[in-house]
C-alpha positions in Angstrom: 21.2 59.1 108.4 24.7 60.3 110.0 22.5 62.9 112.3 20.4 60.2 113.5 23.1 57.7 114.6 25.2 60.7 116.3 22.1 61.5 118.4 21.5 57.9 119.3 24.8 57.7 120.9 24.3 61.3 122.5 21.0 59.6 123.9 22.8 56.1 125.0 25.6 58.3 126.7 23.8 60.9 128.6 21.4 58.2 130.1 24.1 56.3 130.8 25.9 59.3 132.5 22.1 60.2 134.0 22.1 56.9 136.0 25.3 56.8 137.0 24.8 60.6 138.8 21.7 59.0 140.4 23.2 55.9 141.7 26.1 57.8 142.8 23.4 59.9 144.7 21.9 57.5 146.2 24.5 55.8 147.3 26.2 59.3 149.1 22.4 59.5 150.7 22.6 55.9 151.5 26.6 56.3 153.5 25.7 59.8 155.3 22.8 58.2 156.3 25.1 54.7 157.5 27.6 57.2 159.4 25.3 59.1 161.2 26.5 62.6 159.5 23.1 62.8 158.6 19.5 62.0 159.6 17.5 62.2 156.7 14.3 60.0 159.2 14.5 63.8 160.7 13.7 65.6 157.6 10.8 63.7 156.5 9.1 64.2 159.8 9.5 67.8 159.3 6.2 68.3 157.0 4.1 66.6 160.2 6.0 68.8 162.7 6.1 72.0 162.0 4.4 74.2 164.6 6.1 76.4 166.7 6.1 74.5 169.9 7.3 71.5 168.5 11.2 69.9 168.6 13.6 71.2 166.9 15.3 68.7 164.0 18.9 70.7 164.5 20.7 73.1 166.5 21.5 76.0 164.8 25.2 76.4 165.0 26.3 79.9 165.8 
């Protein structure tokens, strides 16, 4: 019985830890996004634009 209650709570606490990593996530996504660091509207365009002759997302910094 003792196993089964310490794994409960290991299960309750990493979920709990789980979601909080995601929301933090999200929320990171969510302010780059806000500040204009990052474009992430860019990056999902890249799977529909990807020949040769098409724009480039970023400038590679040299």
């Amino acid at each position: 019985m003792e196993t089964e209650v310490w794994r409960g709570i290991a299960y309750v606490v990493i979920t709990f830890l789980l979601v909080i990593f995601l929301y933090g996530y999200i929320f990171s996504l969510y302010r780059r996004q806000k500040n204009g660091t990052c474009d992430y509207e860019n990056y999902a365009n890249l799977a529909l634009k990807d020949r040769l002759d098409d724009e480039v997302i970023e400038e590679r910094i040299k």
